[in-house]
C-alpha positions in Angstrom: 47.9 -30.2 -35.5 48.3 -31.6 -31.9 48.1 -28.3 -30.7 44.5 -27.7 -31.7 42.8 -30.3 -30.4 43.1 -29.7 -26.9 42.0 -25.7 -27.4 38.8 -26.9 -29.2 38.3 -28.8 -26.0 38.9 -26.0 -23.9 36.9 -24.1 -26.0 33.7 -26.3 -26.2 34.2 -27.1 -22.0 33.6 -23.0 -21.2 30.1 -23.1 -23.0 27.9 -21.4 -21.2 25.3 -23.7 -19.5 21.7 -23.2 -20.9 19.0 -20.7 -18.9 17.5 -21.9 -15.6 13.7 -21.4 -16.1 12.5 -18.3 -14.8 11.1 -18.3 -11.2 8.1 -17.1 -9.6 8.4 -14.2 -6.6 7.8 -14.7 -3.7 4.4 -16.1 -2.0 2.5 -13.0 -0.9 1.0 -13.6 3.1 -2.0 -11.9 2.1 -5.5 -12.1 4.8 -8.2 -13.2 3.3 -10.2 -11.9 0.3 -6.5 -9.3 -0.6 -5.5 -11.1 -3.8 -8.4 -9.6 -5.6 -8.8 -6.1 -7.0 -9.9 -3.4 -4.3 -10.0 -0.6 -6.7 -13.4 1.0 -6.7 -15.2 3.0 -4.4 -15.2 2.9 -0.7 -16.8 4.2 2.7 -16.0 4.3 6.3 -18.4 1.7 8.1 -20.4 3.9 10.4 -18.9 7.7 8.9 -20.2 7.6 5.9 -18.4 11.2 5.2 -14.7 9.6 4.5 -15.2 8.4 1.2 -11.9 6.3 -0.8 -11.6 6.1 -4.4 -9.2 3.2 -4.5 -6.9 2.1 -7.6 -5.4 -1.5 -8.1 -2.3 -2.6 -10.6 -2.2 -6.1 -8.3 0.6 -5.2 -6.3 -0.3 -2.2 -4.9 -3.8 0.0 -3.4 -4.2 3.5 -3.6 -7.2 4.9 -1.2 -7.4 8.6 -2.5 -9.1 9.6 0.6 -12.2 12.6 0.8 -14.3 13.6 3.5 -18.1 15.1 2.4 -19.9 16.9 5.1 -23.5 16.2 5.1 -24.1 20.1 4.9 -22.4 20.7 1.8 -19.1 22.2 3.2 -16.2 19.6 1.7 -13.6 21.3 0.7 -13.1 22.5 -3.2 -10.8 20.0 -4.8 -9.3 16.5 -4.3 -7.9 15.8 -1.0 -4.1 15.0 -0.8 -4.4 12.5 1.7 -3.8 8.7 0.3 -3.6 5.4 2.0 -1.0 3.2 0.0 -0.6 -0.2 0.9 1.7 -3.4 -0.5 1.4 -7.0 -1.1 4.6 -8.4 -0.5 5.9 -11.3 1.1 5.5 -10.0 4.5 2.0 -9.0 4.3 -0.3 -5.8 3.0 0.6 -3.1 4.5 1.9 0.9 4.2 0.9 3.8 5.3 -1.0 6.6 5.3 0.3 10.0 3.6 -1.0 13.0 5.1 0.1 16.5 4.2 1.3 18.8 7.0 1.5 22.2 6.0 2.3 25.6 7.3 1.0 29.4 6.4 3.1 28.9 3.0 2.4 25.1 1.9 2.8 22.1 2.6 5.6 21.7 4.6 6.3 17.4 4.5 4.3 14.3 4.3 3.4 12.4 8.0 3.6 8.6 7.6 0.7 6.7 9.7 1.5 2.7 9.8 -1.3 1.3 8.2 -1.8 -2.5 8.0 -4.5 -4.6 6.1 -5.9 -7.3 8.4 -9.3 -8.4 6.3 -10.7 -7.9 2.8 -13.3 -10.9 3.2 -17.2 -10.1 3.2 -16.8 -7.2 1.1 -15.0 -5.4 3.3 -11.5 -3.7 3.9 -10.4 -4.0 7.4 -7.7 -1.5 7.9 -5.2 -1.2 11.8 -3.8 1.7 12.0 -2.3 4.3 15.3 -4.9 5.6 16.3 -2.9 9.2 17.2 0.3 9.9 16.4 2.4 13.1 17.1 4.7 14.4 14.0 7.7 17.2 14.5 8.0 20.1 11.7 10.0 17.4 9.5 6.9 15.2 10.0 9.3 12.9 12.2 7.1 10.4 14.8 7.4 12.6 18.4 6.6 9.3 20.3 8.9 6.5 20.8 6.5 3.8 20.7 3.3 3.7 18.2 0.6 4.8 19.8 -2.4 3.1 20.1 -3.9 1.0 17.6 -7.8 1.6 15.6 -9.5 -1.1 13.7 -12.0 0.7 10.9 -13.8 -1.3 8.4 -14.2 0.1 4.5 -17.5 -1.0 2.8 -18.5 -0.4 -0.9 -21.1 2.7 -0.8 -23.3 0.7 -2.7 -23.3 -2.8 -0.5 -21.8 -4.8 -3.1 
């Protein structure tokens, strides 16, 4: 009987200790106005022919991104071109995916920086190069970005 009383101790010292509660991520560094939902319709301040049909889960935007000419000649069919940008800890930001293509298809995806730096006012202000040179594997030519453009998004409608 001696025997067992110091392998219940053992046994009972090698519990496991009890769950630590669950923690929250990380803070998001988002600018101003970028916690909300963006989803919705958009507009390029001052070209009214790129048009963005953005979708929201919280974490991440998708701007499907169109261009209507006034005269009636957009293209058949959605464009392929998104802007997809990330809330994370170190800001909102992604990139732009544009499809380069050859005679047979598309060929590879070129990836633009894109950064959010506003979503106050009921706006979406977006940095992004303002040129950049892609190889046939849609590899950035240029060692350094190149220059960077500011646009604004606005809601068609105002609101």
């Amino acid at each position: 009987m001696r025997t067992a009383g110091p392998l219940l101790l053992v046994v009972v010292a090698c519990a496991p200790a009890p769950p630590s509660p669950p923690q929250e991520g990380p803070t998001l560094a988002l600018p101003p106005g970028c916690a909300q939902d963006l989803g919705g319709r958009w507009i390029l301040s001052g070209d009214p022919t790129w048009r963005y049909q953005g979708t929201d889960d919280g974490g991440t935007l998708v701007l499907a991104v169109e261009r209507r000419w006034p005269d009636g000649g957009t293209p058949p069919g959605p464009s392929s071109t998104q802007v997809v940008l990330r809330r994370t800890a170190a800001g909102f930001a992604g990139e732009t995916r544009a499809p380069r293509g050859g005679p047979t298809g598309p060929l590879c995806d070129a990836l633009i920086p894109v950064e959010v730096a506003d979503c106050s006012d009921g706006g979406l202000i977006l940095r992004t190069v303002d040129r950049m040179r892609v190889d046939g594997r849609c590899a950035p030519v240029d060692p350094a970005p190149g220059e960077r453009r500011t646009h604004l998004l606005v809601r068609p409608d105002g609101g």
